[in-house]
N, C-alpha and C positions, 0 to 999 in steps of 0.2 A: 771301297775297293782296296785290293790288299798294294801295298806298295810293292816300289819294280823292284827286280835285282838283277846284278852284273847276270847278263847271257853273251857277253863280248869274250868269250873264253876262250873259243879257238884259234883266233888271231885270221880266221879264215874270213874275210868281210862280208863276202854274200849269206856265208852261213850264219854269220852274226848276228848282220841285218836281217834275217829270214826270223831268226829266233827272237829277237829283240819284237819283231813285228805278230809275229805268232802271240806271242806274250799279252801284246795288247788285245789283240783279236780276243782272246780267250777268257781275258777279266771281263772285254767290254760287253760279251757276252753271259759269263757266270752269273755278274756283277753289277751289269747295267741294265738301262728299263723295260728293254724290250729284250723276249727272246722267241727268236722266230725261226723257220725253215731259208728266209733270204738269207739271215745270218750267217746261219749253220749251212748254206751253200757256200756262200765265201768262205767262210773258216776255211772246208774241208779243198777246196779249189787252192786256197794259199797253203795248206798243209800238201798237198799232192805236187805241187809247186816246188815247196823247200826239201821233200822227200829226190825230187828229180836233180838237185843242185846235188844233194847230199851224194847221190845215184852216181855221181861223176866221179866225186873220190874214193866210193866203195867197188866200182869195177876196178879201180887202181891197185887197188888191198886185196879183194877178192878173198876168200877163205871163209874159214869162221867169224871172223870178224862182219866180214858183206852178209852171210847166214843170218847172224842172228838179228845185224839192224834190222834186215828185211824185215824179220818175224814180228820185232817191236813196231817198224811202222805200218802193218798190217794189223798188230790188236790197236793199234793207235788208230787206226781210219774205221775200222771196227767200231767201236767204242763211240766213235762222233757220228757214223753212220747210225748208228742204233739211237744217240741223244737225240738228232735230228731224228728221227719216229715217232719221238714222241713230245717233243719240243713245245708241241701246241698244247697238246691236250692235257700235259703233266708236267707245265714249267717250273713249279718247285722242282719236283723230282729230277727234271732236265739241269736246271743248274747245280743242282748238290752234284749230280753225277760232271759234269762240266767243271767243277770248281778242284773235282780230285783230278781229274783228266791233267787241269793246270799243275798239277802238284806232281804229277809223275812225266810231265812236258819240262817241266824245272830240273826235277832228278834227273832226266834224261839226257838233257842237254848238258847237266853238269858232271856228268859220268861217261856214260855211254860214248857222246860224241865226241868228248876228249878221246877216248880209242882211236876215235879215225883220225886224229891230231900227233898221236903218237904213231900212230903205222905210215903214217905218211912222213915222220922226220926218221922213220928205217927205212923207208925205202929212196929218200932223197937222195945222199951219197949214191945209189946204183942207177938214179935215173935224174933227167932234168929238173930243173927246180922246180918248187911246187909251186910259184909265182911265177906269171908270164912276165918278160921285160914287158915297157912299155912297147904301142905300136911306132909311137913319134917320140922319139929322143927329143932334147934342148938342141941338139948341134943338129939335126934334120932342119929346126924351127929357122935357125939362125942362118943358114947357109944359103 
């Protein structure tokens, strides 16, 4: 299995976490001993998952930038909806195609989603922070 790399890039922790986990998903899959349609139902339910996270900051941005993620995360569900067809009956052919899937889940994460990392520190100064305070301060705790 190929070793991991930094996907903690956007400082945004869900999205992080989502990619970090995606990650795994998708070697354990390429990579590992089975490859089946239960798999390739999680994958695609935890991709649809971290696309909906993502969906939070892109109404925020909205433009081209919201445009084109969409477009990438539909050849992206695309591509694994089409793996899972044939998963069973062509698991060579499923993981080679799975294993590129991973390699452009990497570029994308390390490109792409930094966009949304930069449109969101332009648009910070005009709008509230992109972090919520906590719900329970120390001095709530204490009092």
């Amino acid at each position: 299995m190929p070793r991991d790399c930094d996907l903690r890039l956007t400082h945004l922790d869900l999205i992080d976490d989502d990619h970090e986990q995606l990650l795994h998903a998708l070697q354990e899959l390429a990579y590992g001993e089975s490859m089946g349609r239960a798999g390739m139902d999680r994958l695609i339910a935890q991709v649809v998952e971290h696309f909906d996270h993502e969906m939070l900051h892109l109404e925020r941005i909205g433009g081209d930038l919201k445009a084109r993620h969409l477009g990438a995360h539909a050849l992206f569900l695309d591509r694994l909806t089409a793996i899972r067809g044939r998963c069973e009956a062509e698991p060579a052919r499923a993981r080679a195609e799975l294993a590129e899937v991973t390699a452009r889940f990497i570029s994308h994460t390390n490109t792409d989603d930094l966009e949304i990392v930069e449109a969101l520190k332009a648009l910070a100064p005009a709008e509230a922070p992109v972090s919520a305070p906590p719900a329970v301060s120390l001095d709530d705790i204490l009092l």
